[in-house]
C-alpha positions in Angstrom: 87.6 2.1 208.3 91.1 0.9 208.9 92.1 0.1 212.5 94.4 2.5 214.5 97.9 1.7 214.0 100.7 2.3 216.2 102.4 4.5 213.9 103.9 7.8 216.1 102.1 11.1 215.3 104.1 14.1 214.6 105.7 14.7 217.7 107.9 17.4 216.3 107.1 19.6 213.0 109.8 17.8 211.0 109.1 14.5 212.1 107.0 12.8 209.7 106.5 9.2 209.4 104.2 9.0 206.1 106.3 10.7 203.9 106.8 8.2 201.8 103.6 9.6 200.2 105.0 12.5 198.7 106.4 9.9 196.2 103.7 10.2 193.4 104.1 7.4 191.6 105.9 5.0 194.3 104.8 1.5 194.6 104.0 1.8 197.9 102.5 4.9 197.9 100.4 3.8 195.0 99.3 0.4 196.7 98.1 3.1 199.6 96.0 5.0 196.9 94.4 2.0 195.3 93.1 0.6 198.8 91.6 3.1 199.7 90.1 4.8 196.3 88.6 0.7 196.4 87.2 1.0 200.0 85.6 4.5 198.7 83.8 3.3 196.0 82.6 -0.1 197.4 80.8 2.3 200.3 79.5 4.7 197.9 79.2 4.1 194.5 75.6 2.5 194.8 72.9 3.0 192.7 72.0 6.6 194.0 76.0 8.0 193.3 75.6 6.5 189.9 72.1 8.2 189.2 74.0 11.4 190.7 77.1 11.1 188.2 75.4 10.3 185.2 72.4 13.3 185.7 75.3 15.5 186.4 77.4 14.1 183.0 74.6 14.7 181.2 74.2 18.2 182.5 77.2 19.2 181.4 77.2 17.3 178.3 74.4 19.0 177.3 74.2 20.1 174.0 72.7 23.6 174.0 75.0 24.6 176.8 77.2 27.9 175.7 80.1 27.5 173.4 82.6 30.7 174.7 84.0 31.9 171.6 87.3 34.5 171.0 87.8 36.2 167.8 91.1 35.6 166.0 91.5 37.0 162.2 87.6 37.7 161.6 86.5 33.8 162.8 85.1 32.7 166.2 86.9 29.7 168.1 85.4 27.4 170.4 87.2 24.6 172.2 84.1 22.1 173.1 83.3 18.9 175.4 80.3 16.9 175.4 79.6 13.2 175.6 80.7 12.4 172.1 84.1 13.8 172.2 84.7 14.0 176.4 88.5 15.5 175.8 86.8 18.2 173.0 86.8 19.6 169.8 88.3 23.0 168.8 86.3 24.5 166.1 85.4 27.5 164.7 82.7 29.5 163.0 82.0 33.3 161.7 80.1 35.8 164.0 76.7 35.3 161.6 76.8 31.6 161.6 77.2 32.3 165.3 74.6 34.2 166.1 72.3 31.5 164.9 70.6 28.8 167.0 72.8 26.3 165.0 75.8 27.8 163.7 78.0 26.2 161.2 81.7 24.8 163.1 84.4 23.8 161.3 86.1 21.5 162.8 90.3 22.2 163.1 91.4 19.2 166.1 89.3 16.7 167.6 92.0 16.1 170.8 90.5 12.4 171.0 91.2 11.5 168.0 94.5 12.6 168.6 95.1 10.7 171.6 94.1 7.5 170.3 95.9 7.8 167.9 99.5 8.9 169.5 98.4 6.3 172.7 98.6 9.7 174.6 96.4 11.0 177.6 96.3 14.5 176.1 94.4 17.2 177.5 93.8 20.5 175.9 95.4 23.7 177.6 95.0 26.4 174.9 96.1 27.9 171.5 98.2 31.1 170.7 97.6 32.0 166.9 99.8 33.8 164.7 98.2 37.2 164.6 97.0 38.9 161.5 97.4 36.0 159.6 96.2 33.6 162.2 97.0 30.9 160.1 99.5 28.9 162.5 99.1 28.2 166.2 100.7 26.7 169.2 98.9 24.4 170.9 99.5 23.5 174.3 98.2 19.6 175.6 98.9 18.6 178.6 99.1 14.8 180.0 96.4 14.3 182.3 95.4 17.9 182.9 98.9 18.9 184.8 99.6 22.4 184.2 103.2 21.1 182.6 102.5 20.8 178.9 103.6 20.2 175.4 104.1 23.1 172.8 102.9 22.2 168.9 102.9 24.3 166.2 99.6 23.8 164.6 99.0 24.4 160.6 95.1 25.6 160.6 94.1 25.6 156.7 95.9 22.0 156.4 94.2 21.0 159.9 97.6 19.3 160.9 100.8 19.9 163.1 103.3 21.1 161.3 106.2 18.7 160.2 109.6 20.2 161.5 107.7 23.0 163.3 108.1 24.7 166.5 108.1 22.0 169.4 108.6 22.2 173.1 108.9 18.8 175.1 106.4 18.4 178.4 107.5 21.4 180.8 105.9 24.4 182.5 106.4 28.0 180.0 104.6 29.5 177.4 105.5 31.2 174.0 104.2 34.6 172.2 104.7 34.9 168.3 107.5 37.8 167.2 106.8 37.1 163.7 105.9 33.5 161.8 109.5 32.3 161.9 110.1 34.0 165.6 109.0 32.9 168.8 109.2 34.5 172.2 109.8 31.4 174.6 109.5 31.1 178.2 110.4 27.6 179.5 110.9 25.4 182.3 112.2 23.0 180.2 116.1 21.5 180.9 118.6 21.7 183.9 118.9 25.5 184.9 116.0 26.6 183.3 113.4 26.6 186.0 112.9 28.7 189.2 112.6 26.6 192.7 108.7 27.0 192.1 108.9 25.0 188.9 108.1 28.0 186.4 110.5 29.6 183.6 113.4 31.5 184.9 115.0 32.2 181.3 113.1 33.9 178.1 114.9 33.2 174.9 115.0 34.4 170.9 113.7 31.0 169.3 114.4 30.6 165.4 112.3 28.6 163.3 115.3 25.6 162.9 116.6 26.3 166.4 116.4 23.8 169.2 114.7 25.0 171.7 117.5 25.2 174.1 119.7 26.2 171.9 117.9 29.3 171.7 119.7 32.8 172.6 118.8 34.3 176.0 117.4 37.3 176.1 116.9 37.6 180.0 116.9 35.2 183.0 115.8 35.6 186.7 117.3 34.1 190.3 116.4 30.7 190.6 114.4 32.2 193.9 112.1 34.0 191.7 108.6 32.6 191.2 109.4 32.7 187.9 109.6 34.5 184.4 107.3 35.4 181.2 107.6 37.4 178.2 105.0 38.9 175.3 105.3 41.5 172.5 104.0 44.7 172.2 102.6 44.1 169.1 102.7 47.7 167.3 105.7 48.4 168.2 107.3 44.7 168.3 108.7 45.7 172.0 109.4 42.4 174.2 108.0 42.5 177.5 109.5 40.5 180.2 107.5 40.1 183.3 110.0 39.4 186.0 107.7 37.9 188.9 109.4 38.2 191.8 106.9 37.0 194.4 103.0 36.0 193.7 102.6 40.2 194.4 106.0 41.2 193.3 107.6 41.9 189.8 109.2 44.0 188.2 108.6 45.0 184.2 111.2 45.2 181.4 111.1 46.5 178.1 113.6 45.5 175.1 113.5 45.5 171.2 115.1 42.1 169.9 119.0 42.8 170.1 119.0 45.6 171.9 119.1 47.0 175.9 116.9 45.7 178.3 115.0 48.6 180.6 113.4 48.4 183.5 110.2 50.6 184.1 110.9 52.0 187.7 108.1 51.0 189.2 107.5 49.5 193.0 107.6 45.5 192.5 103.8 45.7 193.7 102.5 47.5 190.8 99.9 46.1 188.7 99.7 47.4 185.2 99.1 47.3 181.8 99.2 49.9 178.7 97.7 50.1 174.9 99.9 51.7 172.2 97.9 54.6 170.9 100.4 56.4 168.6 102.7 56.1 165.9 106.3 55.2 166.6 109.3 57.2 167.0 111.5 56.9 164.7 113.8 53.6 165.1 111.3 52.5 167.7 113.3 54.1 170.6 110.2 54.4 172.7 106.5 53.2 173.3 103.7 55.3 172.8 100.0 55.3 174.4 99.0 55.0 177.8 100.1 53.1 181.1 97.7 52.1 183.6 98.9 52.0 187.2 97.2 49.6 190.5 99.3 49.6 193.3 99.0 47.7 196.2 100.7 49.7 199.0 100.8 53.5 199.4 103.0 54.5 196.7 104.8 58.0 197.5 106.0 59.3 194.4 106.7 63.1 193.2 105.3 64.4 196.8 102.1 62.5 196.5 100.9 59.6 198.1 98.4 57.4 196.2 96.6 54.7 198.2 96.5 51.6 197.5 94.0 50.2 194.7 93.4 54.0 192.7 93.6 53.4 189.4 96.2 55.9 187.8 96.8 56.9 184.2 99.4 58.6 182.4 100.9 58.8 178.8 103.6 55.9 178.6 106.2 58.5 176.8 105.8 61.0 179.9 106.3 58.5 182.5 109.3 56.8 180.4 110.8 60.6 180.5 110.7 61.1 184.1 106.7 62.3 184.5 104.2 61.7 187.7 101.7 63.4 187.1 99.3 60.8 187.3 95.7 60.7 186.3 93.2 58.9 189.2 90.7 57.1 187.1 89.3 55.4 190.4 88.8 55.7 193.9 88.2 53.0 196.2 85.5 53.0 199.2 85.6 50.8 201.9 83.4 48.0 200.3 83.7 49.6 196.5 87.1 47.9 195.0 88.2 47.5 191.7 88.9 44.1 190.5 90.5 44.1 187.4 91.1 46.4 184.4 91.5 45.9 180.4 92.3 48.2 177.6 89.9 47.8 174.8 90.4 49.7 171.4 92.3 52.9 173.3 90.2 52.9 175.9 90.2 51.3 179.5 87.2 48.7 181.3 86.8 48.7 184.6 85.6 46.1 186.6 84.2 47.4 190.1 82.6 45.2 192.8 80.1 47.8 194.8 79.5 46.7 198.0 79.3 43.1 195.8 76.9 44.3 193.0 78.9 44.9 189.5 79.5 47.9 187.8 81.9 48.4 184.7 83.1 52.1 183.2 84.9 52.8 180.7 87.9 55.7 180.9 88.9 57.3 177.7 92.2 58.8 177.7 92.3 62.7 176.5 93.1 63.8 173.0 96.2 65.7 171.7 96.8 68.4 174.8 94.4 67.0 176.8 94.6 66.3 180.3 91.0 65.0 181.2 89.9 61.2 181.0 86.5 60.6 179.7 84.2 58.8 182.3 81.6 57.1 181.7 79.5 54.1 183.1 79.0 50.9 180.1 75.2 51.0 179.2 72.8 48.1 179.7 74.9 45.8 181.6 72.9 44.3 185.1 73.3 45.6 188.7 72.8 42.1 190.5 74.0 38.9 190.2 77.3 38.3 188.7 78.4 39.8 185.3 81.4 39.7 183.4 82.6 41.5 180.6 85.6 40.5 177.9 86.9 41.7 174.7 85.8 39.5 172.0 89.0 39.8 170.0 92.5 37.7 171.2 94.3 41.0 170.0 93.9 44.2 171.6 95.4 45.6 167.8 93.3 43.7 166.0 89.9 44.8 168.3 87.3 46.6 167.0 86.1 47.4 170.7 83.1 44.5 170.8 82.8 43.1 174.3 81.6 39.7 175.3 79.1 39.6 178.2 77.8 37.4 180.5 75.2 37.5 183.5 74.0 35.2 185.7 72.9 34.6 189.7 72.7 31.0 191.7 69.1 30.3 189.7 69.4 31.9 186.4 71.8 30.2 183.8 74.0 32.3 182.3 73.3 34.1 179.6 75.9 35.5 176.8 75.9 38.7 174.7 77.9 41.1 172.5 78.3 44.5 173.5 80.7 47.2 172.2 82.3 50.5 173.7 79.9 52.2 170.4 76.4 50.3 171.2 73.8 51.7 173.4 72.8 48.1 174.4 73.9 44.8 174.5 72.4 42.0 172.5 71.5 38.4 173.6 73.5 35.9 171.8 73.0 32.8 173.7 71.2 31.4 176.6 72.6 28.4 178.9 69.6 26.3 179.7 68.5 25.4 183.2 70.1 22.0 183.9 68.2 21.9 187.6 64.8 22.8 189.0 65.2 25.9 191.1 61.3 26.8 192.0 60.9 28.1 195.2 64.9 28.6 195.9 65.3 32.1 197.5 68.4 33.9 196.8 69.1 35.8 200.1 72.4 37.9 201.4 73.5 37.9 204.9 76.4 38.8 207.5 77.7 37.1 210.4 80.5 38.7 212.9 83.7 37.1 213.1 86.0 37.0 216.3 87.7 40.6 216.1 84.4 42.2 215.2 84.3 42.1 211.1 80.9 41.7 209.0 81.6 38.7 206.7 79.1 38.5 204.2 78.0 35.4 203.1 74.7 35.0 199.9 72.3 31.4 200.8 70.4 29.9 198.4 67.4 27.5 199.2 64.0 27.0 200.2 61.5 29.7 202.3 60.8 28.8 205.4 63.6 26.8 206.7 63.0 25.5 210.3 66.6 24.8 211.8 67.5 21.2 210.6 68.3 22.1 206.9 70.8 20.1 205.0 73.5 22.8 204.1 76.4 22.8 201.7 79.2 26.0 202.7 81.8 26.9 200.2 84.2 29.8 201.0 88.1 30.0 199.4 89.5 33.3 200.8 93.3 33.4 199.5 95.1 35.3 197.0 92.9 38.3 196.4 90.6 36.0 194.3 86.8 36.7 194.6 83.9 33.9 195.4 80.7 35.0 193.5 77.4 33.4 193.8 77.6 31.9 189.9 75.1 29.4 188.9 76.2 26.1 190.2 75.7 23.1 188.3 76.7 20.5 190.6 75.3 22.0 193.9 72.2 22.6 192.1 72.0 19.7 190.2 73.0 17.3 193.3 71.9 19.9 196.5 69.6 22.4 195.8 67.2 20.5 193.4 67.0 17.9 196.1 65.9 20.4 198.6 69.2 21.6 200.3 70.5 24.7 201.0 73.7 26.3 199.8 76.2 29.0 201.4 78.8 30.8 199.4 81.2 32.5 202.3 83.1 35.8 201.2 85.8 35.6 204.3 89.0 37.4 204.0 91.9 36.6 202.0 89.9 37.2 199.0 89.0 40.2 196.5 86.0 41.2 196.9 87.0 44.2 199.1 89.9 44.9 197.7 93.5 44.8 199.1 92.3 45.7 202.4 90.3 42.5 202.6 92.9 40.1 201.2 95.9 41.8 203.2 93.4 41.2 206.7 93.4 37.1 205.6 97.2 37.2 204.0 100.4 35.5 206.2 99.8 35.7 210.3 96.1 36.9 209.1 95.4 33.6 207.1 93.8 32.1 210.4 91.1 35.0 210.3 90.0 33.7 207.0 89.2 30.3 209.2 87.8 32.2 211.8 85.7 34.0 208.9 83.8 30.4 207.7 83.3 29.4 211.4 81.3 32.6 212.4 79.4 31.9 209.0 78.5 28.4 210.1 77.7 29.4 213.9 75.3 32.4 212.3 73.8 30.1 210.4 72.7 27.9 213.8 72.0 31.7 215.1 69.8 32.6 212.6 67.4 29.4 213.0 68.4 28.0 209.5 70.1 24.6 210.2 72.2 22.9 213.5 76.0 22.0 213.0 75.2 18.2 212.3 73.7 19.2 209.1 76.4 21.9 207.8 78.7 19.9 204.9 81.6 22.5 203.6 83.8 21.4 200.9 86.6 23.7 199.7 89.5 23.1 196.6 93.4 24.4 196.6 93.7 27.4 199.4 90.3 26.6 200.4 90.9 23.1 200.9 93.4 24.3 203.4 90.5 26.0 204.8 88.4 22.8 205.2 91.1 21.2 206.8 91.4 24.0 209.4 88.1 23.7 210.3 88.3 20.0 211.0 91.4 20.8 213.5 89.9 24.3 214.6 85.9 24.0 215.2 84.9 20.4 214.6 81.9 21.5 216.5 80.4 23.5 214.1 80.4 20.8 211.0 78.6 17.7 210.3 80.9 16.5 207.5 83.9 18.0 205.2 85.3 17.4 201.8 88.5 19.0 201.7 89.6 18.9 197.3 93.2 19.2 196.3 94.4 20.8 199.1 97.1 22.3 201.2 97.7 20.4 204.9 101.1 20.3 205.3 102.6 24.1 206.1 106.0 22.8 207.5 106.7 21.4 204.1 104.0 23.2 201.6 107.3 24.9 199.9 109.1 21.9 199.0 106.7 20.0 197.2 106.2 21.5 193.5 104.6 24.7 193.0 104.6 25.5 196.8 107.7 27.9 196.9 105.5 30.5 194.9 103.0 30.7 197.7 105.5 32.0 200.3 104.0 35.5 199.5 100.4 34.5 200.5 101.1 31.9 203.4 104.8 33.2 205.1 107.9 31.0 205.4 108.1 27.5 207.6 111.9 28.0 207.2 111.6 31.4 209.2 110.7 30.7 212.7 108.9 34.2 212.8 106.5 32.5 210.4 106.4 29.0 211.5 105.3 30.7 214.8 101.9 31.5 213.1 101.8 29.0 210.3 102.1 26.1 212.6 98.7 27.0 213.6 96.7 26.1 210.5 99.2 23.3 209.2 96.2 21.2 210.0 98.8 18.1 209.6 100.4 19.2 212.3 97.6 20.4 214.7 95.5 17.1 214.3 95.6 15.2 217.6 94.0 12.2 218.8 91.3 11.9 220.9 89.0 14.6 219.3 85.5 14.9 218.0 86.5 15.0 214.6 83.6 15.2 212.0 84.0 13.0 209.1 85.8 14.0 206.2 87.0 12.5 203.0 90.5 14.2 201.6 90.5 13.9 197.7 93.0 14.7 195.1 94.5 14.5 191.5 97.8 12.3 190.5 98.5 14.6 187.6 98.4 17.9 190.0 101.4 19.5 189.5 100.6 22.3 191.6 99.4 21.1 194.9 100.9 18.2 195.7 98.6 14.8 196.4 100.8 14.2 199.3 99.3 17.0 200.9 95.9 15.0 201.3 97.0 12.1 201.1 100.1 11.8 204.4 96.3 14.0 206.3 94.1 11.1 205.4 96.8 8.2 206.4 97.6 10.0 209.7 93.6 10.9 210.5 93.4 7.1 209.9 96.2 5.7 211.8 94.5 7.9 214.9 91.1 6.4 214.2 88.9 8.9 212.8 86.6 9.0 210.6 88.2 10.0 207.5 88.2 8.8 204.0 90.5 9.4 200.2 90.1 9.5 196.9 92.2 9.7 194.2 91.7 9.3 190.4 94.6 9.1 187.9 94.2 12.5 186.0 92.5 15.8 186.7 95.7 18.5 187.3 94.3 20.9 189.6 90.9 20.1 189.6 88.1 17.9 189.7 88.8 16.0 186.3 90.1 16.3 182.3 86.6 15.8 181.3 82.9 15.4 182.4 82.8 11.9 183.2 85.6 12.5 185.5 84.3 15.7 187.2 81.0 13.9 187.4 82.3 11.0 189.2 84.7 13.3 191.5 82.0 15.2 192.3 79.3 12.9 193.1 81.0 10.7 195.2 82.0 13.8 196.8 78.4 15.0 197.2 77.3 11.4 198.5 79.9 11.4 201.0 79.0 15.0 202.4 74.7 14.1 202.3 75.2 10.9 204.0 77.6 11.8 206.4 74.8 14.5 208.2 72.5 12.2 208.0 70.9 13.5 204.8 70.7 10.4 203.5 70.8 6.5 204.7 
């Protein structure tokens, strides 16, 4: 480790002596990076990390793993990785050739060919076809995995990008097809044109022949928006602008190309979506079918309060003409919440989390006259474990109401199959094999009690019979509403479990899996409780005899990277070694640095003293002091992360070194936000990672 300097530490929130790191691609800053990704690998890349990366590669190279598939015109597309083509391959097959052990690709871009051939670290970020016809596409590649990207329109019979076609330089946005020579573009690209979060703050009318700037503007948002998207209603040819205000705030409009803009009057919280299930009025004045309604707040409308996360549905022409009389199509319990919703061939899926096992209904909207939904629960599907179900078809209008499912737990690979809102039963399609050994793991759920009293619940995976010394990896994220389930882990079981470790999967609050209720109780001056939350896991696990705190390892990524930080600062006790991944650190300056200004919703304002009086408290940069019993900990990030900033983790790791402590960085060259652009890069992240974490607790020499 580097020797102490005598560099200040931050004596005042604004006083910051390494921020010279923020500069991504500085000289300096990059000399910085170099040393110490060199003193990283030269302690851990021995023989054992290489045997780690390469089993793990291969893992994920493997191939028989699933291909995920989406239906667009009749034909199944894949976008796929292994070791002969690491940046992938997107292909596609029919649903017979499909079903088949070895079904028949045809192969439309192989991205590495690409790259070598334009010198160009491209990175694949999706495809929107032309529907019907599907027989254009715009591709979006990214370089080095940033979430910035460049738009190509994509000829699929000739397998070639087409010469004059639609182009978009490298900028944040997205595009939906009008019609083949009409594009619906939102883009960050040019001065003006994006929000102080970096997103799309105009949506413009784009001709084939137009530049893209030159483009009329159909709509545009304050600069202080998060930012700005638009689709089409594709029966009707309605444009949809989705005006997003805050991360939990927009506000829906509605316009037919050259005409008035309208605005649904809805609360900015609303979460919703609707299906065109009727024919349209004459001159297209209005949109027919059904609206969907999730609100997040107690919404008091017509003399009736609905709580927050029912599920409400009415006919889209009613509520346009004034109507709430509002259908409840679901009912929340106080550890039964719905997680998301889709609308399937005229009728809406339900995803429900019950008490953590999944359940999924359908709700059929009533007939001419009618006033009753149709309930009922989809056949077949499992209780446990974690499921998910999809339509198989890009296009709700092109659907035929097949569903894609797939159901797994942390020792059974996932497996993949086709359902439909018409079969009685789904059918197996594929299975993912079993890339580690998992005899004689036990899958177990538990609770510990955090410091105001709250059951967190918290699934462990490992062997029977632990007897208080075993080697433990905790996980836990706990931010935007988003829910951690207990999916089969490749790398913890390939490089923990399999080697006789134990794993934790936290569900602290902040997340989803309760609903609102459980994200609003981790959200802004709550966000510590979601700290507190992973601590009372760790101390129940020394309670319950399972391990001691020398030999917990917790790693967390993005909001849960801020996490791991926190508990380095906040209960160093109860940890034997962290790896914080991408993270947050820095809370005085989080919404100055890239996509950080959208996050204001989640973590509160620095600029508001009000806020800085309770964010200052987990801006682990700030809090760090000399002179503690720090665990160690090794900070890692991504150059090409365009959404967290490296210099979050990498000004932690230079002033954790200049105060002596233990503490270590890593940073490869690509990645965006995440591990790596391919599997030889995850692998590597990961395992060095992984080595780091079993060596530090004393797991291994």
């Amino acid at each position: 480790m580097p020797e102490p300097d005598s560099r200040p530490t931050l004596a005042a929130p604004d006083e910051d002596p390494w921020l010279w790191l923020e500069e991504v691609e500085g000289a300096r800053a990059l000399e910085w990076v170099e040393a110490r990704n060199a003193a990283l690998l030269a302690d851990l890349a021995d023989s054992r990390f290489e045997a780690d990366r390469d089993a793990l590669k291969a893992a994920m190279d493997r191939p028989d793993k699933l291909p995920f598939v989406t239906r667009r015109g009749g034909l199944l597309y894949n976008f796929w990785q292994d070791a002969g083509r690491p940046r992938g391959l997107w292909r596609r097959t029919t649903l017979e050739s499909y079903r088949t052990s070895d079904p028949a690709w045809e192969d439309l871009l192989d991205l590495d060919a690409l790259a070598a051939a334009e010198g160009e670290d491209w990175v694949w970020q999706g495809a929107r076809s032309l529907p019907g016809a599907h027989d254009r596409a715009i591709l979006s590649l990214s370089r080095g995995g940033g979430d910035a990207a460049v738009l190509r329109e994509f000829d699929l019979p000739g397998r070639c990008f087409v010469e004059g076609g639609f182009a978009v330089p490298e900028a944040k946005g997205m595009v939906d097809w009008i019609d083949r020579d009409t594009l619906l573009l939102s883009t960050a690209l040019g001065e003006g044109n994006a929000t102080q979060s970096g997103y799309p703050r105009r949506i413009r009318l784009w001709r084939r022949g137009e530049a893209p700037l030159a483009a009329e503007v159909l709509f545009e948002t304050a600069p202080e928006s998060m930012g700005l998207w638009g689709t089409v209603d594709r029966e009707t040819g309605h444009l949809v602008f989705r005006e997003q205000i805050g991360f939990y705030d927009a506000r829906y409009h509605l316009a037919k190309p050259g005409g008035a803009v309208r605005t649904l009057d809805l609360p900015t919280d609303m979460r919703l979506d609707w299906h065109h299930g009727g024919t349209v009025p004459a001159g297209g004045a209005e949109l027919e079918g059904w609206l969907a309604l999730w609100p997040r707040t107690p919404w008091t409308v017509a003399g009736k309060t609905h709580a927050p996360d029912t599920l409400l549905g009415i006919r889209l022409a009613d509520f346009l003409a004034g109507s709430r009389d509002f259908a409840t199509l679901f009912v929340p319990g106080e550890r039964r919440a719905l997680q998301g919703f889709f609308w399937c061939r005229g009728r809406l899926v339900l995803s429900v989390l019950d008490d953590l096992r999944p359940v999924f209904t359908l709700r059929t909207p009533p007939g001419d006259g009618g006033v009753e939904w149709h309930a009922a629960e989809i056949p077949g599907l499992p209780r446990i474990g974690v499921v998910g179900v999809w339509p198989l078809d890009a296009e709700e209008a092109e659907s035929d109401g097949t569903l894609m499912v797939s159901a797994q737990d942390p020792v059974t690979p996932p497996s993949l199959m086709l359902s439909s809102l018409e079969l009685p039963m789904p059918a197996l399609l594929k299975q993912a094999p079993r890339v580690y050994d998992a005899a004689g793991l036990a899958v177990t759920r538990h609770e510990a009690v955090s410091v105001d009293g709250e059951r967190i619940p918290y699934v462990q995976v490992g062997p029977e019979g632990l007897t208080g010394d075993a080697p433990v990896h905790m996980t836990g994220y706990g931010g935007f509403q988003v829910t951690t389930q207990p999916y089969y882990a490749l790398r913890t079981g390939k490089l923990w479990l399999e080697k006789g470790g134990t794993t934790v999967l936290a569900n602290i609050r902040g997340g989803g899996e309760f609903g609102t209720r459980w994200h609003e109780a981790g959200r802004l001056a709550n966000k510590i409780r979601s700290h507190d939350d992973f601590a009372a896991v760790a101390e129940d696990l020394v309670r319950r005899g399972v391990t001691r705190p020398e030999r917990i390892a917790a790693e967390g990524g993005s909001n849960g990277g801020l996490l791991i930080a926190n508990m380095l600062t906040r209960y160093p006790e109860r940890f034997g070694a962290l790896f914080c991944t991408i993270p947050l650190v820095d809370m005085r300056r989080y919404t100055k640095l890239l996509a950080g200004a959208s996050w204001i919703a989640e973590y509160g304002d620095p600029e508001k003293p009000e806020d800085w009086a309770f964010l200052r408290h987990i801006s682990a940069y700030h809090t760090a002091e000399p002179g503690r019993r720090y665990p160690p900990i090794l900070l890692a990030t991504a150059r090409k992360d365009d959404r967290v900033h490296p210099g979050h983790a990498r000004k932690m790791a230079a002033k954790l070194q200049a105060m002596g402590y233990d503490a270590h960085f890593y940073e490869p060259g690509a990645g965006g936000h995440g591990y790596g652009k391919d599997s030889g890069e995850i692998a590597t992240f990961s395992a060095l990672g992984t080595a780091f974490l079993r060596r530090a607790i004393g797991w291994e020499e």
